[in-house]
C-alpha positions in Angstrom: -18.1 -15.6 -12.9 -16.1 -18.5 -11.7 -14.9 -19.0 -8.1 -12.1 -17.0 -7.5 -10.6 -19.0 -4.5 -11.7 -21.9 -1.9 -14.1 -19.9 -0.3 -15.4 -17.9 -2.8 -18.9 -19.9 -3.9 -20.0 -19.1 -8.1 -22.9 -21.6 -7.8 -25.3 -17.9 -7.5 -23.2 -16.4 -10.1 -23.3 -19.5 -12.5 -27.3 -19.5 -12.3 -27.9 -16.3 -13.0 -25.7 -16.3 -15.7 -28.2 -18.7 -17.3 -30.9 -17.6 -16.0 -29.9 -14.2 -17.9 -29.4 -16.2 -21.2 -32.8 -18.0 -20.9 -34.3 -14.4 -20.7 -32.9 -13.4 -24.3 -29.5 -14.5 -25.6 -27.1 -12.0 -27.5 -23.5 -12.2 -28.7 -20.6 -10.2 -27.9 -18.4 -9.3 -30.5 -16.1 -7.8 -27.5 -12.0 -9.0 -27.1 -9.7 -7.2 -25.3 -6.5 -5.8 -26.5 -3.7 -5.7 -23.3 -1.0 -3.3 -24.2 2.2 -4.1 -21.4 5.4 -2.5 -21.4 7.7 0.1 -19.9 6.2 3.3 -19.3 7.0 6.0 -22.5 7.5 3.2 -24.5 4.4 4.4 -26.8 1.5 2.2 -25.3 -1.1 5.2 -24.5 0.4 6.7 -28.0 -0.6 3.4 -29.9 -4.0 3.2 -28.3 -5.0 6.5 -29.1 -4.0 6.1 -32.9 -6.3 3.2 -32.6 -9.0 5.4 -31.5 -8.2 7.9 -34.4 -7.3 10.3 -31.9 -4.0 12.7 -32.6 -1.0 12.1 -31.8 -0.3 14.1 -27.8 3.4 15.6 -27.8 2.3 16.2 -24.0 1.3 13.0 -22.7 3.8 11.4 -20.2 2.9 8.2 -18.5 -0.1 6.2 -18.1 -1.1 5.7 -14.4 -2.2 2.1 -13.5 -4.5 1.0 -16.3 -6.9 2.7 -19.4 -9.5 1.6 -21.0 -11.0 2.1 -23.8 -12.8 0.7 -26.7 -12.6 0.9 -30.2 -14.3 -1.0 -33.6 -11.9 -2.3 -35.9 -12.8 -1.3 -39.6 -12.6 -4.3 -41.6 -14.7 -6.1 -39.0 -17.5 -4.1 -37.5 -18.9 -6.5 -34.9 -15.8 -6.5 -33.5 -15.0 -4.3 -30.4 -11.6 -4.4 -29.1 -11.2 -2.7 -25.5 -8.3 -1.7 -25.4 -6.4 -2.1 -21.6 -3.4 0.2 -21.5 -1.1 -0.3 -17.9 1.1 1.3 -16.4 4.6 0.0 -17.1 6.2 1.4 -13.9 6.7 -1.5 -11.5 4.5 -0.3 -8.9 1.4 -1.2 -11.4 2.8 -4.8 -12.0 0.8 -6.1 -9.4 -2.4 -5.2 -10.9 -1.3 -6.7 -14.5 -2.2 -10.4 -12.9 -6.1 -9.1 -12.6 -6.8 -8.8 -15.9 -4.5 -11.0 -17.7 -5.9 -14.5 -16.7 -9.0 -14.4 -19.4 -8.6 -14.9 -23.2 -7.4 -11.9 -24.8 -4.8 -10.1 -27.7 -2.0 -8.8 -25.9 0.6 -6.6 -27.2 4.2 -6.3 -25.9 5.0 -2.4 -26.8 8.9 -1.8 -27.2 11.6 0.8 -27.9 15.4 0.4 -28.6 16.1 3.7 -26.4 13.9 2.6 -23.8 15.7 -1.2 -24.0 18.9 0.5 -23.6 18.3 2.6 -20.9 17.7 0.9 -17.4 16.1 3.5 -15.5 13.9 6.3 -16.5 12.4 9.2 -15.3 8.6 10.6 -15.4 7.0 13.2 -12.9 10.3 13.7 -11.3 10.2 9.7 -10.6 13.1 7.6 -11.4 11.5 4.0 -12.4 13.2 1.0 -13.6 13.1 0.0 -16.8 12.4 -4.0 -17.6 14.0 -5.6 -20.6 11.6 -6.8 -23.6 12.3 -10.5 -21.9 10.7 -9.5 -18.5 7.6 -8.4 -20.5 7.5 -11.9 -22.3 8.0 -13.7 -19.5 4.7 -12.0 -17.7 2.7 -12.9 -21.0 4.3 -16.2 -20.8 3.1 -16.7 -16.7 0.4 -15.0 -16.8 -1.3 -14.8 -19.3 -3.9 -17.1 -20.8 -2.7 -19.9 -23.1 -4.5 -19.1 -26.0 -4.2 -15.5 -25.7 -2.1 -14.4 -28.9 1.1 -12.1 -28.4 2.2 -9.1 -30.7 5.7 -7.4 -29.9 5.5 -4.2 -31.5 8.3 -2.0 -31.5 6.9 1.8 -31.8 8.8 5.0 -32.4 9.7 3.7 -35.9 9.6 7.1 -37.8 11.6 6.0 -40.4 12.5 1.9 -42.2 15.8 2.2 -41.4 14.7 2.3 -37.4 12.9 -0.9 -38.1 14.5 -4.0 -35.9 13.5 -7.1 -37.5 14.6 -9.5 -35.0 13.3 -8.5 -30.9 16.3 -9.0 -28.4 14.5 -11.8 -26.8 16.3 -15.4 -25.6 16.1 -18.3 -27.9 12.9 -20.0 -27.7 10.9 -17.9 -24.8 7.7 -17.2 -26.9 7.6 -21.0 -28.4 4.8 -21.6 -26.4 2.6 -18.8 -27.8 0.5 -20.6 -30.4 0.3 -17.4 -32.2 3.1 -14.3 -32.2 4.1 -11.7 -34.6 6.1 -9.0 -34.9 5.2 -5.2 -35.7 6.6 -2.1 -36.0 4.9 0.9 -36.1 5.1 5.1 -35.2 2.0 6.7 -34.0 3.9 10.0 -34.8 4.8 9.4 -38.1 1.8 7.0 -38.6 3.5 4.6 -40.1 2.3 0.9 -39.5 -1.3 1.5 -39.3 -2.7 -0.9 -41.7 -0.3 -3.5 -40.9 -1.6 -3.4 -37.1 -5.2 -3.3 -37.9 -5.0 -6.2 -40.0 -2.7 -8.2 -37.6 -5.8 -7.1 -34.6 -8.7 -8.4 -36.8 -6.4 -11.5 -37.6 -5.7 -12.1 -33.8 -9.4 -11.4 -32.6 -10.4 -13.3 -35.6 -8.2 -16.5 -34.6 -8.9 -16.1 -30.7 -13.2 -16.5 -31.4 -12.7 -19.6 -33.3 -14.4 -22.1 -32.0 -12.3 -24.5 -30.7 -10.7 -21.5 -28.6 -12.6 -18.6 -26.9 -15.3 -19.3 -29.2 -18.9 -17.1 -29.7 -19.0 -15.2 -26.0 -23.0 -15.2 -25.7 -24.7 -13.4 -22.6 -27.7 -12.5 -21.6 -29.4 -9.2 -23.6 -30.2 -7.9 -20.5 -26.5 -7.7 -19.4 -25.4 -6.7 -22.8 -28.1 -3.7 -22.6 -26.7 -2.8 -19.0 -23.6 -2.6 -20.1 -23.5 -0.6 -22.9 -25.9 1.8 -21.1 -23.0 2.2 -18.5 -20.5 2.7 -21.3 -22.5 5.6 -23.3 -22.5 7.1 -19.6 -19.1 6.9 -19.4 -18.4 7.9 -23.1 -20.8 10.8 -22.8 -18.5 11.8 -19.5 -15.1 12.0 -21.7 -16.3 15.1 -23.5 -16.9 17.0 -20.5 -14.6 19.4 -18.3 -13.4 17.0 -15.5 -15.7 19.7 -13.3 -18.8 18.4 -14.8 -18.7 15.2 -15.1 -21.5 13.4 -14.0 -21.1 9.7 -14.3 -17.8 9.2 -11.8 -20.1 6.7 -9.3 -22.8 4.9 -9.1 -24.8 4.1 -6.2 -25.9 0.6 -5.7 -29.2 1.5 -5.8 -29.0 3.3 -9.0 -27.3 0.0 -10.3 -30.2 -2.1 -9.6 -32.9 0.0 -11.0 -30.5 0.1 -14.3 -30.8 -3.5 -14.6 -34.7 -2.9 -14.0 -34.8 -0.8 -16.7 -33.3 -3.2 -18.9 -35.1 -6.1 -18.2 -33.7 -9.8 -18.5 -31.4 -9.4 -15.2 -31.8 -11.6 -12.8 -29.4 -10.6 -10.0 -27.5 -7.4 -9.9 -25.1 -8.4 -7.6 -24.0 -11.1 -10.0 -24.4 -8.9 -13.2 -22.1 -6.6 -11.6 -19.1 -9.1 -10.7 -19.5 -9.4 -14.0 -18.8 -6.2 -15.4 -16.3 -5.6 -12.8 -14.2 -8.5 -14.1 -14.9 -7.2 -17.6 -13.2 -3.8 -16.6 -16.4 -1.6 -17.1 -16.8 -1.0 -13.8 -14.7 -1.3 -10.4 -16.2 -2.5 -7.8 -15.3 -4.2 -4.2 -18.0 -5.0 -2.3 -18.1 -3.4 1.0 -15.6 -0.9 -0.3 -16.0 2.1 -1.9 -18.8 3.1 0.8 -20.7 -0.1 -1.7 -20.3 2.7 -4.7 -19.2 1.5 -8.4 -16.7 3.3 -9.6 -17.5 4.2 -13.5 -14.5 6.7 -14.1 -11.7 4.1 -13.0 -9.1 6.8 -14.8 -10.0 9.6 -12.7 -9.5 7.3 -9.6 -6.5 5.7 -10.5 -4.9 9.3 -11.9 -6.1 10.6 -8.2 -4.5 6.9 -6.5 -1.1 7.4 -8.6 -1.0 10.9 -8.5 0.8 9.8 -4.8 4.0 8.6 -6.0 4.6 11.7 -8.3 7.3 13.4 -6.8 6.5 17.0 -7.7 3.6 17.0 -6.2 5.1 16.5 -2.8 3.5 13.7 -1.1 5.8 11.6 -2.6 9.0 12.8 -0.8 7.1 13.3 2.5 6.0 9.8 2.7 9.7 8.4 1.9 10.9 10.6 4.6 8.1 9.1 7.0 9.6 5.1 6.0 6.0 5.0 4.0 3.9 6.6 6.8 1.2 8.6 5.7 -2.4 10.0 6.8 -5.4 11.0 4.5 -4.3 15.1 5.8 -1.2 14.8 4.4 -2.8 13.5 1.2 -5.6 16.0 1.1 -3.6 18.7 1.3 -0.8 17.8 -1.2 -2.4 16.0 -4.3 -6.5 15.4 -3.7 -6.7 19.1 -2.7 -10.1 19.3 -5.3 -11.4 16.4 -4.0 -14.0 15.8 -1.1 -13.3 14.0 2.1 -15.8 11.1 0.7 -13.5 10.8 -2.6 -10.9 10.8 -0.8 -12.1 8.1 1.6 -12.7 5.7 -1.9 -9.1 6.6 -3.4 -7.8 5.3 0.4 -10.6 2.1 -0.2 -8.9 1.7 -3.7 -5.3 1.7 -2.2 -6.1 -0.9 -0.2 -7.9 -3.2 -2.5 -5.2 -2.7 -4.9 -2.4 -3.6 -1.7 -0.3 -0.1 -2.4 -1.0 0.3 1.5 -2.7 -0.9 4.5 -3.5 0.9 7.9 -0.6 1.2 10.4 -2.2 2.4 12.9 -4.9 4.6 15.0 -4.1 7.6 17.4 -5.7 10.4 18.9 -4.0 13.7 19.4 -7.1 16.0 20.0 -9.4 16.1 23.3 -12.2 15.5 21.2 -11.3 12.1 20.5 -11.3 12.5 17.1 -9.1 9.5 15.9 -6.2 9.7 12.8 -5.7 6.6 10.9 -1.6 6.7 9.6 -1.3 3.9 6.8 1.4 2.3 5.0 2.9 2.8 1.4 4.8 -0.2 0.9 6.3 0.8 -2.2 7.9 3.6 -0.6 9.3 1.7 2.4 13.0 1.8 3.2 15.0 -0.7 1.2 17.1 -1.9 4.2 16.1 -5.4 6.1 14.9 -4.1 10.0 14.0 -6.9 12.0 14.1 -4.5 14.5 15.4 -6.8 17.7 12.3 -8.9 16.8 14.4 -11.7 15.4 16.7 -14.4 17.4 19.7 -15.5 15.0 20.8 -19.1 15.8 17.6 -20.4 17.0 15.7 -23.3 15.9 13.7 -22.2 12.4 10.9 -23.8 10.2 11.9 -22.2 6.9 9.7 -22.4 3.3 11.1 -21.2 0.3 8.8 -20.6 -2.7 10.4 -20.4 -6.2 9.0 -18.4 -8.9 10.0 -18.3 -12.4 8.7 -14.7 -12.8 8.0 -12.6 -9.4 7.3 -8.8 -9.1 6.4 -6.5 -5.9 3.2 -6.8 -6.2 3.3 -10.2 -4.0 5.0 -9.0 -1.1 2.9 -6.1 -1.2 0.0 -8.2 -1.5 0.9 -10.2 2.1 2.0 -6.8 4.0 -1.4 -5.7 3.2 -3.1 -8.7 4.7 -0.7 -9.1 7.4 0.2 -5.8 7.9 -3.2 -5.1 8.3 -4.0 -7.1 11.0 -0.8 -6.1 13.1 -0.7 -2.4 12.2 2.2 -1.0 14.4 3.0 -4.5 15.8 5.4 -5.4 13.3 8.7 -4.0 11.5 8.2 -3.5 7.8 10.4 -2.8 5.1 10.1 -2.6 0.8 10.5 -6.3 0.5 9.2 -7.8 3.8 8.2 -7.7 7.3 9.3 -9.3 10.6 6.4 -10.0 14.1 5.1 -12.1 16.4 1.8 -14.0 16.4 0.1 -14.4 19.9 -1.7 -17.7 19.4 1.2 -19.8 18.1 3.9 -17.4 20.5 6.1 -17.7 17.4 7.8 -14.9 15.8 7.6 -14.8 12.0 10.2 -13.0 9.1 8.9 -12.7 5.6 11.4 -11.5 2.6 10.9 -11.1 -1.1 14.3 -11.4 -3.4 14.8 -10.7 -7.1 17.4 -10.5 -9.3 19.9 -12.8 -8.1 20.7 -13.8 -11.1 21.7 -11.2 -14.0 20.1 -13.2 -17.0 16.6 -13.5 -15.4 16.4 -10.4 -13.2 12.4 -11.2 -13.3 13.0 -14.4 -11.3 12.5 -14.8 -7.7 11.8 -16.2 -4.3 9.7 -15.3 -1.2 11.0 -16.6 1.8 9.2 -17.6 5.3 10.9 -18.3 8.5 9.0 -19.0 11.8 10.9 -19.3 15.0 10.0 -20.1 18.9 6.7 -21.4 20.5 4.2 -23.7 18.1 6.5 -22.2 15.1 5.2 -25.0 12.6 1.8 -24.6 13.4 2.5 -20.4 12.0 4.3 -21.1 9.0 1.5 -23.3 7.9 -0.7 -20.6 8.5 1.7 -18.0 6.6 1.7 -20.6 3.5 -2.2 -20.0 3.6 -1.8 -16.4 3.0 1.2 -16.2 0.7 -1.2 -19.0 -1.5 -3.9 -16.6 -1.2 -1.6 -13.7 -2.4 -0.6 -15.5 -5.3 -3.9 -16.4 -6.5 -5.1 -12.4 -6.1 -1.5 -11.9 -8.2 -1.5 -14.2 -10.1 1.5 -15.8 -9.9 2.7 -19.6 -9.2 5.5 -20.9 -7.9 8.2 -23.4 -10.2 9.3 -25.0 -6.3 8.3 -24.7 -2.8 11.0 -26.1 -0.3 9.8 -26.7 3.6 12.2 -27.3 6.5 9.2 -29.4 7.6 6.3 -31.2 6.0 2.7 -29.2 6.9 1.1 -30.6 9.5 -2.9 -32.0 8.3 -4.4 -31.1 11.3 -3.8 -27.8 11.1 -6.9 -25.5 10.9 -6.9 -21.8 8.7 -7.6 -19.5 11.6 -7.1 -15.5 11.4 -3.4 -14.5 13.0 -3.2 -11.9 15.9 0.2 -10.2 15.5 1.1 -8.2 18.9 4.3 -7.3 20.5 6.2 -9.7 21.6 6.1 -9.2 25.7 9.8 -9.7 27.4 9.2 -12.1 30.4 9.4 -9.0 32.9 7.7 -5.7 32.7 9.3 -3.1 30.5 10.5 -0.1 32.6 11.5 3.0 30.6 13.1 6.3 31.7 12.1 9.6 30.0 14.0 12.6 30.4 16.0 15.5 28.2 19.2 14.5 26.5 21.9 15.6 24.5 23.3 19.0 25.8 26.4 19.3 27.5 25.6 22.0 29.9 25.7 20.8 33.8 22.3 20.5 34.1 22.3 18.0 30.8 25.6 16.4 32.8 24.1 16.4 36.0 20.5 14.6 34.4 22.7 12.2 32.8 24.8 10.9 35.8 20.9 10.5 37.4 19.7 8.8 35.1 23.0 6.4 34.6 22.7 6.1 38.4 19.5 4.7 37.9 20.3 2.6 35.8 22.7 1.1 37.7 20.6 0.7 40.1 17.8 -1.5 38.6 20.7 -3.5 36.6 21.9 -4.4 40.0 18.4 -5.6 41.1 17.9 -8.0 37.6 16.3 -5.2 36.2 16.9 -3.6 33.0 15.7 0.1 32.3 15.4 1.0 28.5 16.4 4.9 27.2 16.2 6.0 23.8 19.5 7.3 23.8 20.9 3.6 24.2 18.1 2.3 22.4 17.7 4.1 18.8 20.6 4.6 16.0 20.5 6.3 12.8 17.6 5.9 10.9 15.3 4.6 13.6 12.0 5.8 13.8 11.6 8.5 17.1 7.9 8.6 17.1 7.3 5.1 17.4 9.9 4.3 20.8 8.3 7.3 22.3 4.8 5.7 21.8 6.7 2.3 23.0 7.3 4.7 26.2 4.1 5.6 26.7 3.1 1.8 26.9 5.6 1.2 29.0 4.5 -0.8 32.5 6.7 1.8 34.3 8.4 4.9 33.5 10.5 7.0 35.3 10.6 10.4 34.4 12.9 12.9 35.0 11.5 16.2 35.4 13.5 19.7 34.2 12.6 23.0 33.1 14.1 21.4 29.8 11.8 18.3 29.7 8.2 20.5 30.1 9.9 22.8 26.8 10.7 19.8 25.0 7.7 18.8 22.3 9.2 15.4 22.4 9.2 15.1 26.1 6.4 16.5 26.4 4.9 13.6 23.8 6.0 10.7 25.6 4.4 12.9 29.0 1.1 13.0 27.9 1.3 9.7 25.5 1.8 8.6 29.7 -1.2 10.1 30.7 -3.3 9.3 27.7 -2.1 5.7 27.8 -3.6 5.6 31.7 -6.7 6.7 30.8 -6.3 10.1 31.9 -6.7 8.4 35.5 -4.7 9.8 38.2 -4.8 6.5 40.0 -3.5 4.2 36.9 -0.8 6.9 36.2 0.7 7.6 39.3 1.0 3.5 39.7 3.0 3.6 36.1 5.0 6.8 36.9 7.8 7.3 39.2 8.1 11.2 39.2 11.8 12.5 40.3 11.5 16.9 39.7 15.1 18.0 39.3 15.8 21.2 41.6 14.6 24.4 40.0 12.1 22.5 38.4 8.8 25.0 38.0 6.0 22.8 38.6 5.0 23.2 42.5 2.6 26.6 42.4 -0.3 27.5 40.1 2.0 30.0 38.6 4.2 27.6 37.6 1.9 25.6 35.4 0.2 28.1 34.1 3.7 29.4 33.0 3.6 25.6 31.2 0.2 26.5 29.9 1.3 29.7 28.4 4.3 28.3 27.1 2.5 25.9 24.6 -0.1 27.9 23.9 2.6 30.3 22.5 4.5 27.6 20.5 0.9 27.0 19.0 0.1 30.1 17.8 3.5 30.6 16.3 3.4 27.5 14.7 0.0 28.3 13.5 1.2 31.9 12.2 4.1 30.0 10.4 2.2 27.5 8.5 -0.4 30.5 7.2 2.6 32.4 6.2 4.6 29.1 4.6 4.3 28.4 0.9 6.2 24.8 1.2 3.2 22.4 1.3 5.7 19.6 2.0 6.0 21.2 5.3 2.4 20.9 6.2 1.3 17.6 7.6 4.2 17.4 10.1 3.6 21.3 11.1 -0.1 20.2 11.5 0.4 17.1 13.5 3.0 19.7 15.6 0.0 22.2 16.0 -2.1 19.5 17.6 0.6 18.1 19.9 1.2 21.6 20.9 -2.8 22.2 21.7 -2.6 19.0 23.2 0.5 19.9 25.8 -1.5 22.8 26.6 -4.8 21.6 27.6 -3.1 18.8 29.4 0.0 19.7 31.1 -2.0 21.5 34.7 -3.7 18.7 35.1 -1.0 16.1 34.7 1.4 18.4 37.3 -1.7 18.9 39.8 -2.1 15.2 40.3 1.9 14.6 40.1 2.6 17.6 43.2 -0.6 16.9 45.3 1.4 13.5 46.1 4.6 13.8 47.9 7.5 13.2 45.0 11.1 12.5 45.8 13.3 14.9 45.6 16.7 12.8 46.2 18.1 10.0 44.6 17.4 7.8 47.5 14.4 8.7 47.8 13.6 7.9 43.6 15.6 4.3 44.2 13.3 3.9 47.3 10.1 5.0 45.5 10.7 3.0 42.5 12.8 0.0 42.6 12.2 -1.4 45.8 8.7 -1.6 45.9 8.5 -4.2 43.4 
């Protein structure tokens, strides 16, 4: 109900929560049970015993968080919702969301699972955190008066019983109320202890001088347990014919007609959202409420299994991936406006952001690539976009528990607004903003230190142009990560005090411009026949050449090492302010020369004008470009890779394969439908033919 940052104003909210009361007042016996911990160590197991549901032999993991609900026995007015999360790390981010209110929450523990430091689940390998990790995230962040249960499960038998938790000295003192369990779903032993121990803790959290009588307005009250019979009612049919998943806003407001005693929908429903009965983020979601939130966050996790083979793909892409590649690998049974919400949810959530927009059909039709950050590569890549040695503004902030979900949290926002403008890896980022002209490195760090591997700091650096005027700026948006995490720093260290007149203003991130055009050549490498030798000592010649004029051409093969990623210096290329491109009968049958050809021509507008002015065109003898019959032999050509291709991927049974053989199907209609009318306008202008001629024709008449 409250504000949820600076500019975020409750005074609507705050009315119509009394309005609501002054319609009809009721109390709401509801507290919320959290259940944290690793995943497998029993959580979903524990909250299903609750529910008096059997024990599941098959269940495996729980993806990013369940709810559910259930009445204790001795106390009838009580209903505890139960939250179960994810324990994998990726989910840790979310944990902050929900953790802030009042609530009961329950560490779940196992000695196997203690011992072992990674695990395994769908073909995953996840990390597993020590029982002191999970106190320190109750201790952080949750609420003060909020009382903590460690409960050790999987205790089939007394003698598996540990009496004392392997925590540190004194880290739960500050809990006003803890206790320790242990329990076995499986062997249902425990039972009675926990329920009494729940009732105790609900009881002692509604006292009065704590959370107190929670009293709403009847009207809410009659909304949202009208949602929640929909949703009940929902959980005994097939997932086929479920009927409740959404809700339209419309529907939504003639609910709270129905009910009577609501003021304001719009408030009513930031209300249940922050409850956990709905999900909702307006102008997300196509302005839908999501009433399922399992079946979208099973479909959203469902990503990072690795047997259903997005997971590897995207790795392979260095956390690339496009809502084809998705469709076709895990939301197969899904429709393209579901899937459009699960993207929505991805990036409310910060487990990715968009990269980028590109077209690749003549239609226009654009493809948005986004970013996984989670399953970035590991290894620091500035990329060149970083000068060591020069003057820095540096801010350190210190956290006495940090996770990934804060760096994730400002590559979404940042890596949002700079798409394919910066370098990104797991735990940071590295641009340059256009306003300030200042380049800017971001870095996460944990672990440093063996005995608090949950502890932390986020580094910001800021170098050239007004570079303390950015890194006040980036402060502003690492604060408003940490609020929407929920974590706070123990220190922050500046190389420089902020400066009080500076104003919050959105950042542009762009690539940094050198202070002369970029020239790049383009031609086929790496063969050793002599025509490979004989287009290398050209292009070397070349090279040469412009060096000797103050000019420096750039080619891949220099350019790129291991690991680098192809696609993006060949789009590079086709931004280039002048390419020289060195036609062969090899360069019109390579796909990737062929790409940077057309990126050239698409770049320009498809105007021969604006192309030819970018392009300095040198056709290598033998070259077959000059007569109708030699294009259409270029025409043919791709139109034959296509339909290969296209018989290859009907034939394949590897769905891994398919999003890179589909983007390949496209480039190859692409090359087809393109390639006559980019060597028309190149031979209808006189071309050199000769070296002098090419140094002549594009070095000296600039």
């Amino acid at each position: 109900m409250l504000s949820q940052d600076l500019g975020d104003n409750c005074l609507n909210r705050v009315r119509a929560h009394y309005a609501d009361l002054a319609a009809g007042a009721a109390e709401t016996g509801r507290v919320k049970l959290i259940l944290l911990g690793n995943g497998g160590v029993g959580k979903t197991q524990i909250a299903r015993w609750l529910a008096e549901k059997p024990f599941d032999e098959a269940w495996d993991s729980t993806h990013g968080i369940a709810v559910g609900g259930v009445t204790l026995a001795d106390d009838a007015a009580t209903q505890m919702q139960i939250w179960d999360f994810g324990g994998q790390e990726i989910y840790h981010g979310a944990h902050a969301l929900f953790l802030g209110g009042p609530a009961v929450i329950a560490i779940v523990w196992d000695p196997a699972t203690e011992a072992e430091p990674m695990q395994t689940c769908n073909g995953l390998t996840f990390r597993n955190q020590p029982l002191a990790y999970w106190a320190a995230v109750a201790r952080h962040l949750g609420h003060r008066d909020s009382p903590l249960l460690v409960i050790q499960s999987k205790c089939d038998r007394l003698e598996q019983e540990v009496r004392t938790p392997p925590l540190p000295a004194g880290l739960l003192d500050h809990r006003p109320y803890t206790k320790n369990l242990q329990v076995s779903a499986k062997a249902k032993r425990g039972r009675a202890s926990l329920l009494e121990t729940l009732a105790d803790a609900a009881t002692w959290l509604r006292a009065p001088e704590r959370l107190g009588a929670v009293r709403v307005g009847a009207g809410r009250l009659r909304v949202q347990q009208r949602l929640e019979a929909m949703i009940a009612a929902d959980q005994y049919r097939s997932p086929d014919e479920r009927q409740h998943r959404l809700l339209t806003m419309d529907a939504f407001t003639d609910l709270c007609s129905e009910a009577g005693g609501v003021s304001s929908p719009a408030a009513l429903l930031t209300y249940l959202d922050a409850e956990g009965t709905v999900l909702h983020r307006p102008g997300l979601f196509d302005d839908r409420i999501i009433l399922d939130q399992n079946w979208a966050l099973e479909a959203v996790y469902a990503v990072f299994e690795r047997d259903r083979g997005a997971f590897t793909e995207i790795r392979r892409a260095n956390g690339r991936f496009t809502r084809d590649l998705l469709a076709r690998l895990v939301w197969q049974n899904h429709s393209a406006a579901e899937q459009d919400l699960f993207l929505d949810l991805m990036r409310s959530c910060g487990i990715a952001f968009e990269h980028r927009r590109f077209t690749i059909d003549d239609d226009g039709a654009e493809t948005i690539e986004y970013i996984a950050p989670e399953l970035l590569p590991a290894t620091t890549d500035t990329g060149g976009l970083w000068t060591a040695g020069d003057p820095t503004e540096t801010v350190t902030f210190d956290y006495p528990l940090l996770h990934g979900g804060l760096i994730r949290s400002v590559m979404a926002e940042l890596g949002g607004r700079a798409g394919a403008n910066a370098r990104y890896w797991r735990d940071g980022l590295c641009g340059f903003e256009a306003d300030s002209q200042s380049r800017l490195w971001i870095d996460q760090t944990t672990g440093t230190d063996p005995a608090t591997p949950w502890q932390g700091h986020l580094r910001l650096r800021t170098q050239g142009g007004n570079a303390r005027e950015l890194m006040d700026q980036l402060v502003r948006v690492v604060e408003r990560a940490q609020q929407r995490v929920g974590l706070t720093p123990s220190t922050v260290t500046r190389s420089s005090p902020p400066d009080p007149r500076t104003e919050p203003r959105a950042l542009t991130l762009v690539q940094e411009k050198p202070n002369q055009p970029e020239w790049y050549v383009s031609y086929a490498w790496g063969d050793d026949s002599e025509d490979g030798k004989a287009r290398e000592a050209i292009v070397d010649r070349l090279c040469d050449a412009a060096a000797e004029r103050g000019r420096v051409i750039v080619r891949d093969k220099n350019e790129l090492s291991l690991g680098d990623n192809l696609i993006r210096f060949m789009e590079r290329i086709g931004q280039g302010d002048r390419v020289f491109v060195i036609l062969s009968n090899k360069y019109l049958a390579s796909p990737n020369c062929m790409f940077e050809l057309t990126e050239l021509w698409r770049t320009s507008k498809q105007d021969p004008a604006l192309f030819r002015s970018r392009v300095r065109i040198c056709a290598l003898p033998k070259t077959e470009i000059w007569t109708d019959d030699h294009r259409n032999h270029w025409i043919d050509h791709w139109e034959e890779q296509e339909n290969k291709l296209f018989e290859r991927i009907q034939k394949s049974k590897i769905a891994a394969m398919a999003d890179a053989n589909h983007r390949n199907l496209k480039l190859f209609h692409r090359f087809s439908t393109q390639v006559a009318d980019i060597l028309s306008n190149l031979t209808d202008h006189i071309q050199p033919r000769t070296f002098e001629e090419l140094e002549q024709y594009g070095l000296d008449d600039c």
